[in-house]
Structure formats: C-alpha cells, structure tokens
C-alpha positions, 0 to 999 in steps of 0.5 A: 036421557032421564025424564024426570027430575034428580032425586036421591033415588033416581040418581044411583038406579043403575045405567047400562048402554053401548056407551057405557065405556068407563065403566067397562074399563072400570071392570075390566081394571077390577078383574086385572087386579085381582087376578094380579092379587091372585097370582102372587097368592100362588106364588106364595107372595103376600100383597097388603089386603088395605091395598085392596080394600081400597083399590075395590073401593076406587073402582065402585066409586067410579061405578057409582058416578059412571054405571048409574043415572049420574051419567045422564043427569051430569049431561043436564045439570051443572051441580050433578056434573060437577058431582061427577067430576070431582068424585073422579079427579079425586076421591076415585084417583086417590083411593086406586092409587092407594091400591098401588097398581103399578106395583101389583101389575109389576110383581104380578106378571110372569117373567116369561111369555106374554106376561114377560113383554108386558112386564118390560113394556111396562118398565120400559114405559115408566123409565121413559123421558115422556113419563118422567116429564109428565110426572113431574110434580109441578107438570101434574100440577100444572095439569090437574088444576090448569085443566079446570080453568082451560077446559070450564073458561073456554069454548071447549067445555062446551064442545065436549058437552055437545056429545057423549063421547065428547062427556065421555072423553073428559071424565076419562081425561079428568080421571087420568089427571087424579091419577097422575097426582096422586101416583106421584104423591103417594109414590107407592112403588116404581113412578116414573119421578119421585119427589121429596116428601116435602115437595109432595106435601106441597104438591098436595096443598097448592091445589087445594086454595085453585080449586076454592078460587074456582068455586068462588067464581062460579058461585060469584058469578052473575051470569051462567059461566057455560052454556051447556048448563045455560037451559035447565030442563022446562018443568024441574023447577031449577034455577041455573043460577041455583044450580051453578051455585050449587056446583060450586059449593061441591068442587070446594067442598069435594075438593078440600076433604079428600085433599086432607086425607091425602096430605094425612097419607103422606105425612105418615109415609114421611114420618115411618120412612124417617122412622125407619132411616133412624132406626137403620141408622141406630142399628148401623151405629150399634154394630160398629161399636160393638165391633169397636169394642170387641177388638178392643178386648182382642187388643187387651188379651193379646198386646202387640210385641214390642 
C-alpha cells in the first residue's frame, strides 16, 4: 500500500506483485489480438488498422488504472476508486469493443485442430439462450447502472473493499459490464442480440442521466456513503467529505464524455448503413429499369405475330 500521499507523479509509477491479475489478463488479451491480427495477414486478409489502434489503446488504458500505484491509492480513497471505476466501465470497455474482438477471434482461428474447437465453442457460446439474454439491451442496462446503486448502497462494497481480491473481482465485474454494453451498442460483427439502431441510441443515452443522479448523491450527501473510504489515511491532510465530493464530480464527468462518443459512433454506424441500404436500393431500381427497358426495345424490333 502506498505511504505517502497522491501525487500526479505517484499515482502512475509502475505497479507489479503477485496479484497483479488484470493486468496480466490484460496482456495476455494484447498478444491475443495481434496474433488474431497476424494471421489474417498471412492469410492475405486485410483487418482495419483504426480497429487496432483502438483495441491497443483499450488495453493501455486498463494498464494505466490496474498496472500502476492507482491500484493501491483506489483501496485508500474514494475519488482514486472512483477513478479506477469509470475509466474501466467506460472508457477501456468502449475503446476494446471498438477493436471488434469477437469478430478478429472469429476470422482469425483456424478451421482445423485446436483453433477449430474453439472457433465452434466460440460460436456456439454467442448462439447461446444464456448470451442472447444477457445481451439483451434492457438486461446490460439493467446491469451496467443497477450494479452501481446494488454494489455503492449496500453492504457489499464494503465487503469486497476488505481484500484485494475482493477489489480485484469487482474491477473485473465492472469491466465485464462496459463490455457487455458496449458490445451490443456498437454491435461490431457476430453479438449474441442485435438491437435496432434507435434502440441502441437509447441504450446509450438512458445511463447517462443514472449516473448523474449517482453523483449527485454522493456529492449531496452529509455523511460518508461507505465505510471502506470513512478513515482517510492520518497525516495526507484529506477531508472524506472532500473526497467523496470529489468522486462524484469524476463518475459525472467520466460518465458523460465517453458517453457522447458512443452515441457519436452509433449515429454514424446508423447513417452509412442507411446510406448503404439506398444506394443498394437505388442500384436494385436501376437494373430493373434497364432490364425494363431493354425488353421494350426487344419487343419493338421483334412485334409478336398476329
């Protein structure tokens, strides 16, 4: 645990122990993906390089908040925590997404041997009754904004708060819960429900207004909402109140960007498959009336017989 008080500095030295889980899991995704990348090289397949960029940014963004001393100041302090939390749920889930993952793994693994098992495991997960349910855009809803108020506004914040592991295990569920809505929202290759456009703008949208009443309960709030941040360390000078003030003016504003760059995303996904239908459309139209019009002509060269 860190000695001192958070410093800009301090915050992002480097962090490496025996439980340093996520971010080995975090690597261990990297070298998946680019080795998914690389095989569809050799196969003479061509994969988007923005997908990429982004899917690598994703992975140093959880590295930045699990692979440094935010780690250990995110088990001190309320604000760091909350830090932690959102650049997890949001910023990293949406930027992996944007990677496409599930696409990459599904092009990328061979059709044969081992990589042929996984590939249908893989399949046969996403066709699944229990995928289809938990991507259902009101269930990832549900989840990725019910967590929030079931795990801060009970007891088992501070359960989890009592261990590493426990912290641990809710990064990693807090995590899981971005990706899950962002998957279905960006709905880039196989998911398991595809929603409507509209209905993922909304799906995008309705957290956004959750999220503010969140943080304007913690900020409203006259007494420390939970006990594992109750006792800041003697000697850093930091008020609790301060500090959970703090932390909710970062879930608000953490909450709300990223959100407007997803909503971006799909609105532009929405207008070019529009564009695309009418152009399909227009093309569709055009051969019709030119085969219209060429038996026309055939019809005029060559009258029927009477």
């Amino acid at each position: 645990m860190p000695t001192e008080p958070p410093t800009l500095l301090r915050l992002f030295i480097p962090q490496f122990d025996a439980t340093s889980l996520v971010p080995g899991l975090a690597v261990l995704a990297l070298i998946a993906y680019l080795l998914g990348v690389r095989a569809l090289r050799r196969r003479g397949s061509r994969w988007p390089w923005n997908r990429t960029a982004t899917f690598v940014t994703g992975i140093l963004t959880v590295l930045l908040v699990t692979a440094t001393q935010v780690m250990g100041y995110g088990m001190m302090l309320f604000s760091i925590h909350m830090l932690q939390k959102m650049v997890l749920t949001v910023l990293s889930a949406m930027l992996l997404m944007l990677g496409a993952p599930v696409s990459l793994a599904i092009r990328a693994l061979p059709r044969h041997g081992w990589g042929a098992v996984c590939r249908r495991l893989l399949l046969r997960g996403l066709r699944s009754k229990t995928a289809r349910v938990l991507a259902h855009p009101v269930v990832t809803t549900v989840i990725f904004v019910g967590s929030l108020y079931g795990i801060y506004f009970t007891p088992i914040f501070d359960f989890l708060m009592s261990s590493w592991w426990g912290n641990v295990a809710m990064l990693l569920f807090f995590l899981g819960t971005g990706l899950l809505a962002f998957g279905g929202a960006f709905a880039l290759g196989p998911w398991p429900h595809r929603a409507s456009p509209a209905i993922r703008i909304v799906e995008l949208g309705l957290p956004g207004p959750l999220h503010a009443f969140f943080a304007v309960a913690l900020m409203m709030a006259s007494t420390p909402v939970v006990r594992a941040f109750a006792q800041p360390p003697p000697g850093w000078g930091i008020d609790v109140m301060t500090d959970q003030l703090a932390a909710g003016n970062i879930i608000w504003g953490a909450g709300e960007v990223p959100s407007i760059i997803a909503f971006a995303v799909v609105y532009l996904q929405w207008s070019r498959s529009e564009e695309t239908r009418t152009k399909v459309s227009d093309r569709r139209l055009d051969a019709e009336l030119k085969a219209y019009n060429a038996r026309l002509r055939r019809l005029a060269q060559d009258p029927p017989n009477r």
